[in-house]
N, C-alpha and C positions, 0 to 999 in steps of 0.2 A: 535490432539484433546486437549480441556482445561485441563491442569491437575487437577485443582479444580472438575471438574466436573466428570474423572474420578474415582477420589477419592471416591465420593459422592456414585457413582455405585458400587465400592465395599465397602463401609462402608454398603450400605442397600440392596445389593444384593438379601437378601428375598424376600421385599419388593417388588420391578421390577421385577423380575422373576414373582411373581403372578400375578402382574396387566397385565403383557406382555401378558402370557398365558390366560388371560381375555377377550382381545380386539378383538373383530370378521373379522377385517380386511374387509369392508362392498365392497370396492373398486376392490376385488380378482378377478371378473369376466371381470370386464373392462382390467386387465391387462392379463388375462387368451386371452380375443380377442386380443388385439395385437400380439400375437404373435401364432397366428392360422392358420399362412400360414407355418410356421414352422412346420417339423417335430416333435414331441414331444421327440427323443431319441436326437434329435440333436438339444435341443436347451439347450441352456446354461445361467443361471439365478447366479446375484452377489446380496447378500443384506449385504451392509456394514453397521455396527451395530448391527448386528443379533440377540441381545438380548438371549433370551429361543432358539431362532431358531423355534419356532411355524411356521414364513411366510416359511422358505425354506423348510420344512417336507409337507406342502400346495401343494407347486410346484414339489417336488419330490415325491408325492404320484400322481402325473397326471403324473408321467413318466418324466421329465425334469432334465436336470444335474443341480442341485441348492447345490450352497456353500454360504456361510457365511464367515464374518472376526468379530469380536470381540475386542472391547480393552481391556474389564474388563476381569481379571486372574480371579476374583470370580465369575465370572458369566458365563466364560468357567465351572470353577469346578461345578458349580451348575448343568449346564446341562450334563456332566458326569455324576454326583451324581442322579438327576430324571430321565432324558431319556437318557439314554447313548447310544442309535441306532441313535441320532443324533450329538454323539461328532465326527463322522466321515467324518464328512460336514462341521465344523466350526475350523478355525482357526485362532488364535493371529494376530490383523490388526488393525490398525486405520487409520483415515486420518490424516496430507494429503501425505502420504506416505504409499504408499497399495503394500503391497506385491506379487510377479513375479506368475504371474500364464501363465501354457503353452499353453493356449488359450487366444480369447477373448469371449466377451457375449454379446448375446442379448439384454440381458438387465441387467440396475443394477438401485438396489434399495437404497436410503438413508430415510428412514423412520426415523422423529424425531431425527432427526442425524445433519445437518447444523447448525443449531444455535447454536450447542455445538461447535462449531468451531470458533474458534478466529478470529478477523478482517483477521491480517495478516494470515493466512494460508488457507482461501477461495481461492482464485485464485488457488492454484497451488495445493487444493483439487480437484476444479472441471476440473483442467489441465488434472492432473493423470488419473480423472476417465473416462477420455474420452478418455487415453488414449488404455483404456482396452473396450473399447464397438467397434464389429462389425458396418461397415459401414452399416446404414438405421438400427441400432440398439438404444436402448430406454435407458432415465434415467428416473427414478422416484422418486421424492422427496416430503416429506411434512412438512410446513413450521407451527408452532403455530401462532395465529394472535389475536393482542395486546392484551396481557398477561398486566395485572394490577395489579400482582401480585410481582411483580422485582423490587429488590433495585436498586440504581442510578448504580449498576455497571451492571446491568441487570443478577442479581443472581436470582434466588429462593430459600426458605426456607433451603433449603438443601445445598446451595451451587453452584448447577448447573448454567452453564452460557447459557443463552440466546439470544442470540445476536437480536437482532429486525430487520433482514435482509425483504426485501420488497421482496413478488414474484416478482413483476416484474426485481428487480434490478437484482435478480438470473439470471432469464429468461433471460435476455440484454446479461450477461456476457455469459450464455451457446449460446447463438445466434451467440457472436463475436467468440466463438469456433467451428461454424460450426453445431449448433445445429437450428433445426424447432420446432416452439413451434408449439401439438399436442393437448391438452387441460388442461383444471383448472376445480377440483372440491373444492368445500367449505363442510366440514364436521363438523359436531358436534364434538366435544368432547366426547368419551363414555362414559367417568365418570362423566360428566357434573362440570368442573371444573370452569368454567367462561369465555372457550374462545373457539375458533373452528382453525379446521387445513386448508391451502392450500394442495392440492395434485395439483402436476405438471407433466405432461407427454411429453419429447422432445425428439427430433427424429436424430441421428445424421447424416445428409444430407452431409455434406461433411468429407470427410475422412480426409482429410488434411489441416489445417490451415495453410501454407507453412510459414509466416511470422512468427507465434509463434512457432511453431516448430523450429525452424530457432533460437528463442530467445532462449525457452527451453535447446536447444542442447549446449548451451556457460555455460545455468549452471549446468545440466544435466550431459550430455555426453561427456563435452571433458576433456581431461587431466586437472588435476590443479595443479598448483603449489604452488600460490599464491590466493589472495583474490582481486584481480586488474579486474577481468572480473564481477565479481558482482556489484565492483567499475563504471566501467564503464556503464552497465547496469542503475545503478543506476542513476548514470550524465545524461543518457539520457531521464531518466523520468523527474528530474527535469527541465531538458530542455525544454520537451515538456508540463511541467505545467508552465515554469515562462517567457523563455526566447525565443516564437515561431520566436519571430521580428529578431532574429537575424540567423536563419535557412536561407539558401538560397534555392531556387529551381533551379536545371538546368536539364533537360531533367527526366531522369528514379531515379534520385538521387537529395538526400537533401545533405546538407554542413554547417556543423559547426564548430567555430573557434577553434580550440587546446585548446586557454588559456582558453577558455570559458569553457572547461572540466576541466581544470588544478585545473581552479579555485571551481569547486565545489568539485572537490578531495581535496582541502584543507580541505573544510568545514567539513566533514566526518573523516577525519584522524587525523586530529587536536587532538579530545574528545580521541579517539582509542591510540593515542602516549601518551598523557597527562593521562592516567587514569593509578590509582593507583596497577590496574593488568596491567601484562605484557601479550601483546592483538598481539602475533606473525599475519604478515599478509603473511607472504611469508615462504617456508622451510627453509631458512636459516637464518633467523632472530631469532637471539639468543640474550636470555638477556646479556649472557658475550661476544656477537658478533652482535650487534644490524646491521640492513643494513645502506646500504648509505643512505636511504631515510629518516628514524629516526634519523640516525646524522645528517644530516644536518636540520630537524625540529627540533631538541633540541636546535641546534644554532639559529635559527631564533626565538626560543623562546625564551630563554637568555634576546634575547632583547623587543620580544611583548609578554607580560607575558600572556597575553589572547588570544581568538579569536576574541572578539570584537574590541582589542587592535590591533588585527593584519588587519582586514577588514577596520577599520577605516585610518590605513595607505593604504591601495590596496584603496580605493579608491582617497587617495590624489597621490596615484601612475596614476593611469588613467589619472586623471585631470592636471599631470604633474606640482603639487604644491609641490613635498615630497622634502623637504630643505636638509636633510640628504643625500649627496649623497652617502655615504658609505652605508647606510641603503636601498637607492634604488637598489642598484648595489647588494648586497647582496640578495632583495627580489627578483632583475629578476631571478637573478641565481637560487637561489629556485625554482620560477615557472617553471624556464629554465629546471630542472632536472626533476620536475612532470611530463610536456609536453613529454621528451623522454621517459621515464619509459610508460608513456600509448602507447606512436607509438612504441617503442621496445617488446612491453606486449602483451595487449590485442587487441590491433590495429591488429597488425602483425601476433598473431597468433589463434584469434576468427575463428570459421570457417576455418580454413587454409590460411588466409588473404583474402578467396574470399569474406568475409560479409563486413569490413572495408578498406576502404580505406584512405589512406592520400596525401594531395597537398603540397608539402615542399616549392612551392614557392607561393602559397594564404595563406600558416596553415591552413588549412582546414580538417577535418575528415568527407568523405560521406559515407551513407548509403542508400540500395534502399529505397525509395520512400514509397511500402506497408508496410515495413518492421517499417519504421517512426511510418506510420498511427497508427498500433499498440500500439506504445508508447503514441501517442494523445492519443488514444480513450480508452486506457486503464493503462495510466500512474499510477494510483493508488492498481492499481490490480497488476501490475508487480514491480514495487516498493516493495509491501510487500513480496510478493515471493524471490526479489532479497537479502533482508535484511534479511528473515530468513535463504536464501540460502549461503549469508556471513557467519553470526553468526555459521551457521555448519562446515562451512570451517576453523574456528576460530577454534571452539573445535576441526578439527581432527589435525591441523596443531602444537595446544599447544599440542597433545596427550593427549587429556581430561580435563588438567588440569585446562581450561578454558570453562563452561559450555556455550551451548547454548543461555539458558537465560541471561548471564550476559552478554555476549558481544551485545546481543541485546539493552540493556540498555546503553548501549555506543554508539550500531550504530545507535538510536532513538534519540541519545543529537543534540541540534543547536548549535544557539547561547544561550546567558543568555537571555531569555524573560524577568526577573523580573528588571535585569540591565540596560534593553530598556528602557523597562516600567518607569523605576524608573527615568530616564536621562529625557525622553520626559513628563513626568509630571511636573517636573522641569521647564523646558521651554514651557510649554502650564501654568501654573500658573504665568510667567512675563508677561504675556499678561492682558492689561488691562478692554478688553472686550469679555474675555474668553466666550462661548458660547455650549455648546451640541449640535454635529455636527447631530445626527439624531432627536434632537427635537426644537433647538436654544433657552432649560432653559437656566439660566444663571450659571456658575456653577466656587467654590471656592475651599479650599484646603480640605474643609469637603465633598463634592460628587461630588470630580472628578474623572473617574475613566480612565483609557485607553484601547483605543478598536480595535483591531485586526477588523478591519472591513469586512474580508473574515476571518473567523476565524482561529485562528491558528492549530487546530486540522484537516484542512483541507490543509491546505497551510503552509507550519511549515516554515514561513521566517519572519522578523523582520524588512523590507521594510518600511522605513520611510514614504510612501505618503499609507501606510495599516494601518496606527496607528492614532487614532483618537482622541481628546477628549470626554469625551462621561456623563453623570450622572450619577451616580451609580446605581439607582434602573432601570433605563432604560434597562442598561449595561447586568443588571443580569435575564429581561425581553425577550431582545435580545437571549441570551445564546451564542449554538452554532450554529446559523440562520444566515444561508446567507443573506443579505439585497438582496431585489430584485430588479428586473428593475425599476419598478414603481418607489420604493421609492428613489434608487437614483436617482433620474430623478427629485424627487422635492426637494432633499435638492442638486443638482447640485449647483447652484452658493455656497453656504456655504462652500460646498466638495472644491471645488476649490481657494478660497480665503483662505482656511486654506491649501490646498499645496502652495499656491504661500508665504506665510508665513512661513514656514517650509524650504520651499528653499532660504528665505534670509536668517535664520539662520543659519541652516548647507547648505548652498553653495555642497561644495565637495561631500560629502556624496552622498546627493538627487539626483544631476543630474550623480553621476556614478548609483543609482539607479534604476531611467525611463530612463538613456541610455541601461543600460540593458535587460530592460524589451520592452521599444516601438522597439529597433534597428534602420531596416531603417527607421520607421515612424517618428522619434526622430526629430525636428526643434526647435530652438531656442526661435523660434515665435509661440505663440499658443499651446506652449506645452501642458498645462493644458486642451484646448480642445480635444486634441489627448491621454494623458492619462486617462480625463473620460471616452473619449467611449471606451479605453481599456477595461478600470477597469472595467465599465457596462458589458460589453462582457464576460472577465472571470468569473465574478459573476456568470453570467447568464448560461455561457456555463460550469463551476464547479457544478453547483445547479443540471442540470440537467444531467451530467454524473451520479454524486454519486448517485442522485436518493433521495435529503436532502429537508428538510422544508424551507424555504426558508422565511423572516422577511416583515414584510408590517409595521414595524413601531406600534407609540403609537397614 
């Protein structure tokens, strides 16, 4: 849960307490029939958040075993201090990590509760919580809806965070868990504050989501040594958001190239070596006994002082232009060492090596087939899960000494955005007939500005044929809005004349960048046809995963 928002709950604990004990809970009957086939001694009710505990004293005076978890310490003591025949029922819990209980329930409640939940810890909140509902048992949640009252970080007055999550995007994600949507009501506000709730009722129809359970269990459940399975986890989310073309299919199993993992293990561990704390990823990784894999990224840094410094060589590596041969030979061996650290690692021993496989004579790394889908269809939602599930790994393997939140801040870095940005304004300002790629003003060194055309908040990459010229009040119009189909569809020929521009300049670069990304669609001839209707496709097929607003232009 947000700790700000926690916070807020015990700084005003009065306050909440009363209003909680206020609210008539008008919905109590509708959730009273669901579960009517139930015996009443044997049904078993979770309401995470439990406030005063008013909803579980409700359910446990009709006879049902109702418990509570709480995250506020002062608002446990509170309800000791007023009713204390219900401190019996509630205990210390938040999301997204709920505490071992010897059953599971009928149902569980998150009242008012989601939004306080930070981007990254939704998934592998509503993971958990599925993990404790009986099969053909209920979740129920209620969602605020558009609150006008939220600063840009979507705070309230007090501090609390809100996140502006969509029912439906909720619903999608508890669906791909195995959940039936059962019904939506729209409620007032009690207090009449200015905005009304969602109430959502889903049903958990399948017991087993075999593919995520499957992913769950690498970061879950199995031994850890290291921080290299989360690693991995992670490469394959980017995978399946940047790099589908280069996935093969053969029969029950997908196949991805080694390096192709190697190389996004760079991108991630680069920030994590370079950063000014000592960010241990393995147990034996000691500041006075650093691993093999730290020495030798120190050497290779010696020489590419950066990451961009470093990419920018890996791609004259691909294209087979790097003049240096000592510097080449040095960077194979690098990736060469990555490459076996993951097949010696997490390869070899995820699942017992029954989940990963490897081809030593294609370099190939397969997984089954449902297992991929997963990662498609939820690569944003498992990504955060994987990154808070690092960062935990970070602080148990420092012994503390490196907190949660700070390694997160290292395992969220790219590349330099502002260093991009700054290089490719440069070179969109030597053009003589510089132009606004979604309006074609004409535009100088006073309102240019550059534009992540999939935005970077959704897609955190630095992809030269993603980077646009753009106007500045345009730019800041735009925001974080996906362009949509429509409209690239009518600034196509512009889109396109300014990649084929970009790729006489940086050459090297650009075309390890759409080899990348198109794979086998990739020709020499026509490329720029084949990477619009990419780029249309992701746009369109990202807008509507995430469940975002999506740009139609000025």
């Amino acid at each position: 849960m947000d700790k700000q928002t926690l916070e807020a709950y015990d700084r005003l604990t009065d306050e909440y307490f009363v209003r909680q004990e206020r609210f008539t809970h008008s919905y109590l009957s509708e959730l009273e029939f669901l579960l009517k086939d139930i015996p009443l001694s044997e049904t078993n009710v979770l309401d995470i958040g439990c406030g005063s505990g008013k909803f579980i004293e409700h359910f446990y005076n009709l006879g049902l075993k109702a418990t509570g978890i709480e995250p506020s310490t002062k608002m446990i003591e509170q309800v000791a201090k007023r009713y204390p025949h219900r401190s019996a029922w509630i205990q210390m819990g938040s999301l997204p990590h709920i505490p071992s209980f010897s059953d599971t329930f009928d149902m569980v409640s998150v009242f008012a509760v989601l939004q306080h939940v930070p981007r990254s810890e939704l998934f592998l909140s509503l993971f958990n919580i599925k993990q404790i509902i009986k099969p053909k048992g209920y979740i129920v949640f209620s969602l605020p809806l558009e609150r006008k009252d939220l600063n840009e970080d979507a705070r309230d007055k007090e501090g609390r965070l809100h996140y502006p999550y969509n029912t439906n995007e909720i619903c999608l994600l508890l669906e791909q868990l195995g959940f039936q949507f059962v019904k939506e009501f729209n409620l007032p506000d009690e207090e009449g504050r200015g905005w009304s709730w969602s109430l959502c009722i889903m049903r958990l129809m399948h017991e087993k989501s075999v593919p995520l359970d499957r992913i769950d269990s690498i970061l879950s459940r199995e031994r850890k040594t290291a921080t290299y399975k989360p690693a991995l986890l992670r490469a394959l989310c980017d995978i399946a958001l940047e790099n589908q073309n280069l996935v093969l299919y053969e029969s029950n199993r997908v196949y991805i190239p080694i390096r192709l993992i190697a190389e996004k293990w760079i991108l991630y561990f680069w920030n994590l070596f370079s950063a000014p704390i000592y960010l241990p990823q393995v147990t034996s990784d000691k500041e006075e006994a650093p691993s093999r894999l730290r020495q030798t990224f120190h050497s290779i840094q010696s020489k590419l002082m950066t990451l961009d410094d470093y990419l920018d060589k890996e791609a004259l590596l691909h294209s087979e232009k790097l003049i240096d041969l000592e510097l080449q030979k040095e960077m194979n061996l690098f990736l060469n060492l990555w490459e076996q650290t993951i097949i010696k690692g997490p390869i070899k021993y995820s699942s017992d090596g029954e989940l990963f496989q490897f081809d030593p004579k294609r370099q190939l790394v397969s997984l089954p087939i449902p297992i991929w889908k997963e990662f498609v269809l939820l690569e944003s939602w498992i990504r955060d899960a994987v990154i808070l599930r690092w960062a935990e790994e970070i602080e148990r393997i420092s012994k503390n000494s490196v907190r949660t939140g700070q390694a997160i801040d290292y395992l969220m870095m790219g590349q330099n955005r502002e260093r991009k940005q700054g290089q490719l304004r440069e070179l969109f300002l030597e053009q003589s007939d510089l132009s606004c790629i979604w309006t074609g003003k004409s535009l100088h060194s006073g309102n240019l500005d550059v534009d992540h055309g999939i935005p970077y908040s959704y897609w955190k990459n630095n992809f030269l044929w993603n980077l646009f010229p753009t106007d500045a009040n345009t730019n800041r119009l735009k925001s974080d809005k996906i362009p949509s189909a429509n409209l690239l569809s009518k600034r196509e020929l512009q889109i396109r004349e300014h990649w084929k521009k970009l790729s006489q300049s940086k050459p090297n670069q650009f075309t390890f960048e759409i080899k990348n990304y198109l794979g086998k669609y990739y020709q020499a001839k026509d490329w720029d046809v084949t990477l619009f209707a990419m780029y249309q496709e992701t746009a369109e097929t990202l807008a509507s995963r995430r469940g975002v607003m999506q740009w139609e232009g000025v």
